[in-house]
ChimeraX commands (.cxc) that place a marker at each C-alpha (Angstrom):
marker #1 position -5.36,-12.04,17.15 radius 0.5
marker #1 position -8.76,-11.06,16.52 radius 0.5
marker #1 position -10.48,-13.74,13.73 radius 0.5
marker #1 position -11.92,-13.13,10.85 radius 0.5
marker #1 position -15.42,-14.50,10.47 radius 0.5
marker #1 position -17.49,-12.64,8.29 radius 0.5
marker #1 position -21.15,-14.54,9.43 radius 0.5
marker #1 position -24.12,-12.98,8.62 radius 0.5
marker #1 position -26.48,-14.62,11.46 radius 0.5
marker #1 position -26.11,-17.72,14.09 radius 0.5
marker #1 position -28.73,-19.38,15.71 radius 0.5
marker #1 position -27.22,-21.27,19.25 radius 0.5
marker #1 position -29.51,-23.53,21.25 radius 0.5
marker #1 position -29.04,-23.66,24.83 radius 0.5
marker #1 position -27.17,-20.41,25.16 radius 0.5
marker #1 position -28.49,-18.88,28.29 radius 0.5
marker #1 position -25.37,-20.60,30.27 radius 0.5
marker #1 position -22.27,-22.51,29.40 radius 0.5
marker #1 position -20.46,-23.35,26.74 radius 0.5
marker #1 position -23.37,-21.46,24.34 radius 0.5
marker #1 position -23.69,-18.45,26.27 radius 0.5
marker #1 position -19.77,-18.27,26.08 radius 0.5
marker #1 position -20.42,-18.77,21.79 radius 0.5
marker #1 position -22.61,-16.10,21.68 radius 0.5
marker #1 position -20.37,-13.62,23.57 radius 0.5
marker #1 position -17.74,-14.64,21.32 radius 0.5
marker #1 position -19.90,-13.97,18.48 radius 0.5
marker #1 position -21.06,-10.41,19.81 radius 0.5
marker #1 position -17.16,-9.28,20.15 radius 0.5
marker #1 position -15.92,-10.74,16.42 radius 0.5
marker #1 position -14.63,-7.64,14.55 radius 0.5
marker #1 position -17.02,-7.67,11.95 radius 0.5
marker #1 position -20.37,-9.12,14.32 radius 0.5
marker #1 position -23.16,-10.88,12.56 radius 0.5
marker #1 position -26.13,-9.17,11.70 radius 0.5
marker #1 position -28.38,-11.87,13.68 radius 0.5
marker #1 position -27.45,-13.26,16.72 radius 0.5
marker #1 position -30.05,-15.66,17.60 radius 0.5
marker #1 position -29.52,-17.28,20.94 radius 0.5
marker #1 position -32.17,-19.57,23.11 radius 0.5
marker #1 position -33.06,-20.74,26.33 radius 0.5
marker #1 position -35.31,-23.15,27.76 radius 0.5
marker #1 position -37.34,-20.73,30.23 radius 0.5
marker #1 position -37.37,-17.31,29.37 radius 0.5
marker #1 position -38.13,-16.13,32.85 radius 0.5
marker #1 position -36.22,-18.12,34.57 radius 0.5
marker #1 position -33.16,-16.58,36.93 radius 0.5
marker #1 position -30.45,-18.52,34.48 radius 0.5
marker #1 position -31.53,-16.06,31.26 radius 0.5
marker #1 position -30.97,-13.01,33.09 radius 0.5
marker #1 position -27.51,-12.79,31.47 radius 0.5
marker #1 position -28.72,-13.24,28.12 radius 0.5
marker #1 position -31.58,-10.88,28.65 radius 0.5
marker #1 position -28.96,-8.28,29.66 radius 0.5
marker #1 position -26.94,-9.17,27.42 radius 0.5
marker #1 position -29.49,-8.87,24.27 radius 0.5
marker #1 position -30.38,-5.33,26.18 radius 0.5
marker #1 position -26.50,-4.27,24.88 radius 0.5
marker #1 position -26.72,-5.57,21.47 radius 0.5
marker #1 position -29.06,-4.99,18.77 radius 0.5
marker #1 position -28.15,-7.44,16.64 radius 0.5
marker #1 position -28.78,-10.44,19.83 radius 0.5
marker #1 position -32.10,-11.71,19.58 radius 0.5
marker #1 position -33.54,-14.30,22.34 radius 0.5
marker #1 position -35.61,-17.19,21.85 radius 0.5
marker #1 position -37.60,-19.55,23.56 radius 0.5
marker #1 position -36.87,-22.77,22.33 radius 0.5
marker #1 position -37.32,-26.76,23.66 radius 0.5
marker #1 position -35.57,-28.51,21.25 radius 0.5
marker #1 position -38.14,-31.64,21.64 radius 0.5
marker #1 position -41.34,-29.40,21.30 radius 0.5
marker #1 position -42.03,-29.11,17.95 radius 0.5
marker #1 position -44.15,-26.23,18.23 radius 0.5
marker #1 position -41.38,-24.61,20.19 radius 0.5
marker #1 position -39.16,-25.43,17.38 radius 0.5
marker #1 position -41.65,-24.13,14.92 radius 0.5
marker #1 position -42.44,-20.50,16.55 radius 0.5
marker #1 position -38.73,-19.79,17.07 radius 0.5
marker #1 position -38.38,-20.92,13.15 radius 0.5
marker #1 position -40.77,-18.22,12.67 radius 0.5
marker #1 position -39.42,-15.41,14.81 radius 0.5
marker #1 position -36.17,-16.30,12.73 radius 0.5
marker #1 position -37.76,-16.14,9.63 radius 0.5
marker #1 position -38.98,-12.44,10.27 radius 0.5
marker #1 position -35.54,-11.18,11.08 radius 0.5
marker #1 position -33.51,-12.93,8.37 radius 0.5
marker #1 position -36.24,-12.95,5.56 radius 0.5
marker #1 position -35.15,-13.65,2.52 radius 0.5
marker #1 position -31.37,-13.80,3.56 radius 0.5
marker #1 position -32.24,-17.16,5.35 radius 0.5
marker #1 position -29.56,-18.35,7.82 radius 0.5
marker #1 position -26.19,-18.72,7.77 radius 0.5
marker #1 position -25.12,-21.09,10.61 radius 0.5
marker #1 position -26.65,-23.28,13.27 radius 0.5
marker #1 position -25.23,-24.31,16.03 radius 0.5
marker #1 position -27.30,-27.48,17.89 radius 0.5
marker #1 position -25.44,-26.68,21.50 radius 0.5
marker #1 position -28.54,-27.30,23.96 radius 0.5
marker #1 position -27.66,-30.76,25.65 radius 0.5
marker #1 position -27.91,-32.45,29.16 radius 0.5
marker #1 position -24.90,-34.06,31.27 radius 0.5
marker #1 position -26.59,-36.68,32.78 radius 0.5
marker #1 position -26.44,-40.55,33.18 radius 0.5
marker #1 position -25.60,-43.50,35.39 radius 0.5
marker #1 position -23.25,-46.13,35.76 radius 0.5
marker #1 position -24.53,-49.75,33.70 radius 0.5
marker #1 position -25.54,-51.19,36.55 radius 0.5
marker #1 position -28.53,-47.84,37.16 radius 0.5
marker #1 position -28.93,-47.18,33.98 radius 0.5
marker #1 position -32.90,-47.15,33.09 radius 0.5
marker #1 position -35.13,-46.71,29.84 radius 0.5
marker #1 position -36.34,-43.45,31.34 radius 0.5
marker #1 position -33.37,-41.48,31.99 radius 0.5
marker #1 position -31.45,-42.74,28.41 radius 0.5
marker #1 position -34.66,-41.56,26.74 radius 0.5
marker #1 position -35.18,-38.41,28.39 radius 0.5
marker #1 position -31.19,-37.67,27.83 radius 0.5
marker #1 position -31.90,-38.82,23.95 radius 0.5
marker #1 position -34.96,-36.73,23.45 radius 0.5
marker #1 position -32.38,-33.63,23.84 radius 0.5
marker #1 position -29.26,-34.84,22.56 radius 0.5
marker #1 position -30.14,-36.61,19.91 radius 0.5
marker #1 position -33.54,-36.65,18.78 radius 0.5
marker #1 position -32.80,-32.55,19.61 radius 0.5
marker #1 position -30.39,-31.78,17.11 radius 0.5
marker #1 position -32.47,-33.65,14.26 radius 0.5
marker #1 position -36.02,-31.93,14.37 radius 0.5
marker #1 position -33.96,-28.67,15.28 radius 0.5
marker #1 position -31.97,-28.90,11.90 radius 0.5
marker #1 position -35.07,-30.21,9.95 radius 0.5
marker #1 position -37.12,-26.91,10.71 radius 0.5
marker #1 position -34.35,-24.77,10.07 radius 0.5
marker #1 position -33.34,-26.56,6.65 radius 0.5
marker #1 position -35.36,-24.12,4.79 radius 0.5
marker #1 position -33.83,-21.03,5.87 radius 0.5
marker #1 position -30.41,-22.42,5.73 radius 0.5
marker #1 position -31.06,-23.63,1.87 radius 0.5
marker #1 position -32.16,-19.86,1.25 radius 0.5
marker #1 position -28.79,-18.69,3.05 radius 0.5
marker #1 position -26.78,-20.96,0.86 radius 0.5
marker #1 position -28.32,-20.08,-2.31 radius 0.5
marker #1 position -27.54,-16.61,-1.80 radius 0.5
marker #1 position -24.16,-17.13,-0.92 radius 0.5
marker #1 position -21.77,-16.25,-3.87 radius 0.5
marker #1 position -18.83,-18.11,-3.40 radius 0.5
marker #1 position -18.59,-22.24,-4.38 radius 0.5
marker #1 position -17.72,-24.65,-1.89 radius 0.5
marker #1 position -18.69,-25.12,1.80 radius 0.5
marker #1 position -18.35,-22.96,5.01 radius 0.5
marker #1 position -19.72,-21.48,7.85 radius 0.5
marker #1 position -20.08,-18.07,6.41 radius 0.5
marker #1 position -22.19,-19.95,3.82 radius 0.5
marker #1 position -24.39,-22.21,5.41 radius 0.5
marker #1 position -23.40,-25.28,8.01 radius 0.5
marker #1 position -25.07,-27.20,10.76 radius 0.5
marker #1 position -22.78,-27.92,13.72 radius 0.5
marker #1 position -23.27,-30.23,16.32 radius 0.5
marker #1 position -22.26,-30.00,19.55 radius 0.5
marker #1 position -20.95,-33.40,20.64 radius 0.5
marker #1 position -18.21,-34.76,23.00 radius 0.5
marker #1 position -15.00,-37.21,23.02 radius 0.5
marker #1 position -17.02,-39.13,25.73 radius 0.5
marker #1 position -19.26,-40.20,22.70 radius 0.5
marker #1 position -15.97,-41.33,21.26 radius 0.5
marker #1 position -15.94,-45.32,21.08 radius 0.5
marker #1 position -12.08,-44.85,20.80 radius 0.5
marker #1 position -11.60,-42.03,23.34 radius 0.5
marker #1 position -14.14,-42.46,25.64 radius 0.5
marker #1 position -13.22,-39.73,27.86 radius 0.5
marker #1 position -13.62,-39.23,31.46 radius 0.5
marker #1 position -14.58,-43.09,31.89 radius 0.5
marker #1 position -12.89,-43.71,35.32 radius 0.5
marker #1 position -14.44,-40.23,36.36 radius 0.5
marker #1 position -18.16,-40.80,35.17 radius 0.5
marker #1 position -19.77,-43.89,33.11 radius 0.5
marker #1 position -22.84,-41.68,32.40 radius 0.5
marker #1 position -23.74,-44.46,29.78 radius 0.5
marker #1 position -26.95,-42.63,28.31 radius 0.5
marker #1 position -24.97,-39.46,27.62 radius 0.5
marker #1 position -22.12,-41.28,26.15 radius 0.5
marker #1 position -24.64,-43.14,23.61 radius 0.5
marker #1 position -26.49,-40.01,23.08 radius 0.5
marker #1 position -23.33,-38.15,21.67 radius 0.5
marker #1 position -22.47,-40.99,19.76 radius 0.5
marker #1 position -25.70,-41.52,18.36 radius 0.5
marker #1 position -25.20,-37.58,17.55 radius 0.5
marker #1 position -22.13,-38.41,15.77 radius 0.5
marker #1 position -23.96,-40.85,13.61 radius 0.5
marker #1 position -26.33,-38.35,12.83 radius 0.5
marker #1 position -23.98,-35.37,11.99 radius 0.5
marker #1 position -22.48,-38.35,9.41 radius 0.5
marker #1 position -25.61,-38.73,7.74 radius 0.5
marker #1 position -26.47,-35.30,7.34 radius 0.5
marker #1 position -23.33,-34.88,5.98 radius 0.5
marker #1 position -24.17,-37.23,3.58 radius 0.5
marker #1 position -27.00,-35.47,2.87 radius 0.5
marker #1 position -27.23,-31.61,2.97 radius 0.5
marker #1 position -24.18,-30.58,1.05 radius 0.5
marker #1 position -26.16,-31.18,-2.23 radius 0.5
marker #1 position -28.17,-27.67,-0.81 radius 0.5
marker #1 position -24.32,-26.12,-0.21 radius 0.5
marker #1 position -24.43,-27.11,3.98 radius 0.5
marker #1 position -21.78,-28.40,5.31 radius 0.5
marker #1 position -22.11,-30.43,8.39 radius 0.5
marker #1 position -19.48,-31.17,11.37 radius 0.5
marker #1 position -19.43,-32.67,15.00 radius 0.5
marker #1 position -17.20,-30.45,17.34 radius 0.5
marker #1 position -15.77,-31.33,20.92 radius 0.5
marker #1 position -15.65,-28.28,23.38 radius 0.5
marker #1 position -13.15,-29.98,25.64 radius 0.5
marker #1 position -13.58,-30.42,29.05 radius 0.5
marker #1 position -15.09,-27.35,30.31 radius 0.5
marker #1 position -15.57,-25.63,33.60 radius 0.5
marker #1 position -19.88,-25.62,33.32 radius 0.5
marker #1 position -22.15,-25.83,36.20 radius 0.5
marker #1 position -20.81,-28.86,37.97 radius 0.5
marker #1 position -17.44,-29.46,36.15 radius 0.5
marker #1 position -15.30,-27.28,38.83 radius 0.5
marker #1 position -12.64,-29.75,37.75 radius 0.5
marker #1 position -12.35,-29.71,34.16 radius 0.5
marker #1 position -9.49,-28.21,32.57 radius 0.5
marker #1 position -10.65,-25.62,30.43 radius 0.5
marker #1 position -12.47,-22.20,30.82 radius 0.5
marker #1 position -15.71,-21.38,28.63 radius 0.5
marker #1 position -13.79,-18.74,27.33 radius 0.5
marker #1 position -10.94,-20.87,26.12 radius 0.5
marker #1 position -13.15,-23.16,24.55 radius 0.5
marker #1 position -15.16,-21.20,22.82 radius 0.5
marker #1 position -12.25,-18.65,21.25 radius 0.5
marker #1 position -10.72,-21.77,20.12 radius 0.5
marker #1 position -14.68,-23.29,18.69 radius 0.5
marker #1 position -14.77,-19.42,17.15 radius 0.5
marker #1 position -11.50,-19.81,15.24 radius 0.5
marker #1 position -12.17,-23.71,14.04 radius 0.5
marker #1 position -15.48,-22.47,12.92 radius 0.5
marker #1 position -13.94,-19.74,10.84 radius 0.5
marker #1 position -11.59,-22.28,8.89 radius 0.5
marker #1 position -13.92,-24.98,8.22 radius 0.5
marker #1 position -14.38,-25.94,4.61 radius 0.5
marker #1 position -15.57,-28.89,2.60 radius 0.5
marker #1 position -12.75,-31.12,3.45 radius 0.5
marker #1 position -13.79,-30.82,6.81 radius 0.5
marker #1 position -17.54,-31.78,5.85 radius 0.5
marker #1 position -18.94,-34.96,8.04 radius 0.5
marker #1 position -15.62,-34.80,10.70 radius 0.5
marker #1 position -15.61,-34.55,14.15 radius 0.5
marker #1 position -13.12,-31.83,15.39 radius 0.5
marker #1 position -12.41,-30.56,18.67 radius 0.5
marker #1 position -11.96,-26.59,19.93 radius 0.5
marker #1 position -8.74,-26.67,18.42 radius 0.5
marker #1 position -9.10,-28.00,15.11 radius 0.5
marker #1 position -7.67,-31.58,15.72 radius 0.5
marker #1 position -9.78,-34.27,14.66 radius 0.5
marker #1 position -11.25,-36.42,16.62 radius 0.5
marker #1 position -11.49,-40.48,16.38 radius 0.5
marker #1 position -15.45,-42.10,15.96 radius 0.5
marker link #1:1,2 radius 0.2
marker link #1:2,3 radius 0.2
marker link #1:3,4 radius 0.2
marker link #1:4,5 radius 0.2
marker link #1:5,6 radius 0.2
marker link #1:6,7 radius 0.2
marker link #1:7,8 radius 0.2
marker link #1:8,9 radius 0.2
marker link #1:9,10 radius 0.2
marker link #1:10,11 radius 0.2
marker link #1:11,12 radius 0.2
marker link #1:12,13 radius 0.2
marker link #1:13,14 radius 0.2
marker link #1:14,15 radius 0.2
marker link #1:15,16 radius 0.2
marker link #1:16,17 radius 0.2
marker link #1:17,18 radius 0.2
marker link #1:18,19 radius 0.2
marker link #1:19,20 radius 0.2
marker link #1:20,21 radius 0.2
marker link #1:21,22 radius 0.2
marker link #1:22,23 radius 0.2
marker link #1:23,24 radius 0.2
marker link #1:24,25 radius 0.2
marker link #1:25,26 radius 0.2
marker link #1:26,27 radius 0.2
marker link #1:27,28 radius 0.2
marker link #1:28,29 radius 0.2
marker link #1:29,30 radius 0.2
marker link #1:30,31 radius 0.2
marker link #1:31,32 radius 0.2
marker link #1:32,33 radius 0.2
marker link #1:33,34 radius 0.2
marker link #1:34,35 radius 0.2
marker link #1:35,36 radius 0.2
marker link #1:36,37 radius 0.2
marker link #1:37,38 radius 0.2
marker link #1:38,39 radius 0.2
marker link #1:39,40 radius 0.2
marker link #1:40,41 radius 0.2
marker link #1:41,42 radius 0.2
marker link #1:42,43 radius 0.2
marker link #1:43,44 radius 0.2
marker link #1:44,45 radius 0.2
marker link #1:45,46 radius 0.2
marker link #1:46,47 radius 0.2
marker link #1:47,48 radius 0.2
marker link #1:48,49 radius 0.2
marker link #1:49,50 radius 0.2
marker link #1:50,51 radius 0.2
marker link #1:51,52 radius 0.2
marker link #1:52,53 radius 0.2
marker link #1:53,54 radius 0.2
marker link #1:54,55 radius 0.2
marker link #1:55,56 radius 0.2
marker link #1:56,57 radius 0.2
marker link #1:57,58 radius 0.2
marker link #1:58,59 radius 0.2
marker link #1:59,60 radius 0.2
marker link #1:60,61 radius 0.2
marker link #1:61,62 radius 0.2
marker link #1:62,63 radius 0.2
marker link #1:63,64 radius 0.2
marker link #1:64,65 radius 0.2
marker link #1:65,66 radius 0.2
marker link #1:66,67 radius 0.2
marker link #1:67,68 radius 0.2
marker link #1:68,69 radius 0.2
marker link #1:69,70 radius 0.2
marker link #1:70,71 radius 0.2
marker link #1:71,72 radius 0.2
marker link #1:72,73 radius 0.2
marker link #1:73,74 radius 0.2
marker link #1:74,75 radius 0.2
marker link #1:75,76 radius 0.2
marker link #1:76,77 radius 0.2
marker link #1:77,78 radius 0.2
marker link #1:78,79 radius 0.2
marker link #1:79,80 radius 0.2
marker link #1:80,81 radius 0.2
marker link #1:81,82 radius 0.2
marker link #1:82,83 radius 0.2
marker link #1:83,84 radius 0.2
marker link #1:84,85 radius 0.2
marker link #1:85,86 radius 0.2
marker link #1:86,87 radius 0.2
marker link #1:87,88 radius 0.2
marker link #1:88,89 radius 0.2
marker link #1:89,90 radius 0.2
marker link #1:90,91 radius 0.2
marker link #1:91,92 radius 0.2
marker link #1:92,93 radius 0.2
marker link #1:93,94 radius 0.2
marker link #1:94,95 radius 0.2
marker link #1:95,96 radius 0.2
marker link #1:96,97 radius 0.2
marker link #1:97,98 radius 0.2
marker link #1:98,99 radius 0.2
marker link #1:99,100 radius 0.2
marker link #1:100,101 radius 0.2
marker link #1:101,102 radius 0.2
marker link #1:102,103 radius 0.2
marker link #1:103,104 radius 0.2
marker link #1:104,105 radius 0.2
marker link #1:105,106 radius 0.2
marker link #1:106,107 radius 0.2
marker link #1:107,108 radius 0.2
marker link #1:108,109 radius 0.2
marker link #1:109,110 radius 0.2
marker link #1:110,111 radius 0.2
marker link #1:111,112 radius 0.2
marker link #1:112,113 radius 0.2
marker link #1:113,114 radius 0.2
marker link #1:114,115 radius 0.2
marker link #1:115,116 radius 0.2
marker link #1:116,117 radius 0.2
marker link #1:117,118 radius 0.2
marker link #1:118,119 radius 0.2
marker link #1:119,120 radius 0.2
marker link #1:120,121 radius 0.2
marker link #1:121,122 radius 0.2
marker link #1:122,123 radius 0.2
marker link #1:123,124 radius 0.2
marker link #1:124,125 radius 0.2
marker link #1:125,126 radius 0.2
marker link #1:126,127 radius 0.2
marker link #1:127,128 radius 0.2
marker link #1:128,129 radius 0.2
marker link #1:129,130 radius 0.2
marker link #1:130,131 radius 0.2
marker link #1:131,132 radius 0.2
marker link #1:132,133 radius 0.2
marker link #1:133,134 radius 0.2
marker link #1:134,135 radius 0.2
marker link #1:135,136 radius 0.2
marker link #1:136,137 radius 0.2
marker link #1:137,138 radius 0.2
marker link #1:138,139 radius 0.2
marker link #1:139,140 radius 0.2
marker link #1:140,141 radius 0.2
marker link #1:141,142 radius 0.2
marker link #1:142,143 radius 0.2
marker link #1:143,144 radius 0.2
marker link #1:144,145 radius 0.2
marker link #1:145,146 radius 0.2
marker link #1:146,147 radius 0.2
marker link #1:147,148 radius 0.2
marker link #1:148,149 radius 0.2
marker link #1:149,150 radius 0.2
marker link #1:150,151 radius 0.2
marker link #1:151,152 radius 0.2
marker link #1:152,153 radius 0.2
marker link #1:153,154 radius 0.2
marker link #1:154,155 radius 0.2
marker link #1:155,156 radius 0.2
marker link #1:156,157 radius 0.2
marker link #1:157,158 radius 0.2
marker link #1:158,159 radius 0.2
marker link #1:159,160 radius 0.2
marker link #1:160,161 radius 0.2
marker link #1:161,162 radius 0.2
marker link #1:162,163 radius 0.2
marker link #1:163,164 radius 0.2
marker link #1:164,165 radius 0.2
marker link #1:165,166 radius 0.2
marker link #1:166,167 radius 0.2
marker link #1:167,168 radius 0.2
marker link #1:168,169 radius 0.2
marker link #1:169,170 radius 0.2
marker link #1:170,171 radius 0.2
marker link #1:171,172 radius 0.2
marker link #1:172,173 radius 0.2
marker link #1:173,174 radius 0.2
marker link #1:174,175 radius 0.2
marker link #1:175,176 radius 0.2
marker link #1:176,177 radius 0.2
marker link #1:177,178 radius 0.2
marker link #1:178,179 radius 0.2
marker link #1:179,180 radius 0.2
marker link #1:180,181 radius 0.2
marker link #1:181,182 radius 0.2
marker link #1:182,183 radius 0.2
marker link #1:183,184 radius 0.2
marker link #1:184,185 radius 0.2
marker link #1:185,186 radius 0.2
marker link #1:186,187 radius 0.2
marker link #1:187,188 radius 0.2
marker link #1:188,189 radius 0.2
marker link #1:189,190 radius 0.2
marker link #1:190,191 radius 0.2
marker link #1:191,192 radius 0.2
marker link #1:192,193 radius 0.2
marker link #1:193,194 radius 0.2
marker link #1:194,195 radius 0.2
marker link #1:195,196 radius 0.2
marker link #1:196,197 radius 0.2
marker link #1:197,198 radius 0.2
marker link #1:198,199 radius 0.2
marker link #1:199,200 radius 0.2
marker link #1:200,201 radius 0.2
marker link #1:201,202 radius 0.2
marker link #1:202,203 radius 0.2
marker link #1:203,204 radius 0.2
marker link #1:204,205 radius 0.2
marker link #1:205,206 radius 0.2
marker link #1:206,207 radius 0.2
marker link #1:207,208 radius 0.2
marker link #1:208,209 radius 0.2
marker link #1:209,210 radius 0.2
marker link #1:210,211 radius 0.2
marker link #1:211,212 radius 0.2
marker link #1:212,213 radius 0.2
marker link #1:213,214 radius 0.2
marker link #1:214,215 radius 0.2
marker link #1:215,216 radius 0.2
marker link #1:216,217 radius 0.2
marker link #1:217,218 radius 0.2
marker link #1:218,219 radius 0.2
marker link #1:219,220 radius 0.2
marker link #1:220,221 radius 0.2
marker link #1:221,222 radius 0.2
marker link #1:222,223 radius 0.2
marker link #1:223,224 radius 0.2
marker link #1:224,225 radius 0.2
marker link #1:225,226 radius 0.2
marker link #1:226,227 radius 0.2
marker link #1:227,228 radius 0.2
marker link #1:228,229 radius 0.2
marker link #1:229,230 radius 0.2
marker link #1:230,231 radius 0.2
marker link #1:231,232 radius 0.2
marker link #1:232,233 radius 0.2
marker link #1:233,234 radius 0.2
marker link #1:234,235 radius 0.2
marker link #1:235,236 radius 0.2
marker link #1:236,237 radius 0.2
marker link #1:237,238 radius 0.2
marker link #1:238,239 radius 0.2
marker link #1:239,240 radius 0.2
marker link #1:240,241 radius 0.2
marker link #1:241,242 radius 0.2
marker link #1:242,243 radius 0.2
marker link #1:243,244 radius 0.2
marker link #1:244,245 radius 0.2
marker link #1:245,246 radius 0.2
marker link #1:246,247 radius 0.2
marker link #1:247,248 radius 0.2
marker link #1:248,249 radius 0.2
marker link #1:249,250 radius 0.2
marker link #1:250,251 radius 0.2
marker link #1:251,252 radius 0.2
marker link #1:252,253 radius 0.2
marker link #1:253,254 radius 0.2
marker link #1:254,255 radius 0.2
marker link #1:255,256 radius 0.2
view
């Protein structure tokens, strides 16, 4: 069954591959489409955008972006571009999806790697959602209806049950320490804007993809379509009960 989710425009990092590229398909094929599809890659030239460039050659309404989500001038100029297709309408939903699978076990672990890892997963997600504030505070005063949802305007973060200090999944495959404290840091962060932005009508939610057969994860046990059908549908159901949670693909919640 098709589901209904009525957004006006999306803006999802790191959607030239993956689990983002597979949102913004999903997004393209919803019965009633948004009017914006914003989707971004790191390097616009590079051989892994050629399927969003073709992609964005089909569909009017798909718009890419470059964006590094720790450059703020990047983050600024895509703001921009945004800006001039939404205008006063401001934007609905943001998705914070760019992120990097990468770590070491405790005994490699090194300052460099768990800061480079942070600077996207983390530190990402926060300057991303602090330039974008303004147009999602427009989107949400325009909205008519009370309440909180992601028709109306929501920030949601991409994170994982390896950031889970109950779950912590995948441990006897992969410690990758600084990508397990750079979701959970993430977590920490969805909490406080959750605290936070709901007073401008934005609701605010960590979601787990699942395990998910990306670039290097042969072995994991779902598809990027799967995932993302089932991230579509939680999306479309989210209210604000479901404000500062962490959920995964299929709605369930997930521990801290």
């Amino acid at each position: 069954m098709a589901t209904n989710f009525p957004v006006q425009s999306v803006l999802v990092t790191g959607s030239n591959s993956g689990i983002g590229l597979g949102l913004v398909k999903q997004f393209l094929r919803l019965p009633t489409p948004p009017q914006w599809v914003f989707a971004t890659t790191l390097d616009m030239d590079g051989p892994k955008s050629k399927e969003i460039k073709e992609l964005a050659c089909q569909h009017q309404n798909l718009v890419v972006l470059q964006l590094d989500v720790t450059d703020l001038q990047s983050i600024k100029a895509a703001v921009e571009q945004v800006q001039r297709c939404v205008g006063e309408c401001g934007l609905n939903l943001l998705m914070n999806n760019a992120g990097v699978i990468s770590g070491n076990d405790l005994e490699k672990e090194n300052a460099k790697d768990m800061a480079d890892v942070y600077a996207v997963n983390t530190i990402g997600p926060l300057q991303v959602s602090q330039a974008f504030l303004p147009l999602l505070k427009m989107a949400a005063q325009r909205y008519p209806q009370e309440g909180l949802s992601c028709c109306k305007a929501a920030i949601i973060n991409t994170s994982s049950a390896a950031g889970s200090m109950e779950v912590m999944l995948l441990w006897e495959i992969k410690m990758n320490i600084a990508y397990r404290c750079s979701k959970a840091a993430l977590n920490m962060l969805t909490k406080c804007q959750s605290l936070t932005y709901p007073a401008y009508g934005i609701l605010c939610v960590c979601i787990h993809p699942g395990w998910v057969k990306t670039q290097g994860m042969q072995e994991a046990d779902l598809t990027v379509e799967e995932s993302t059908r089932g991230i579509i549908h939680v999306l479309s159901t989210l209210s604000e009960v479901d404000n500062g949670t962490f959920v995964d693909w299929e709605g369930r919640r997930v521990p801290w």
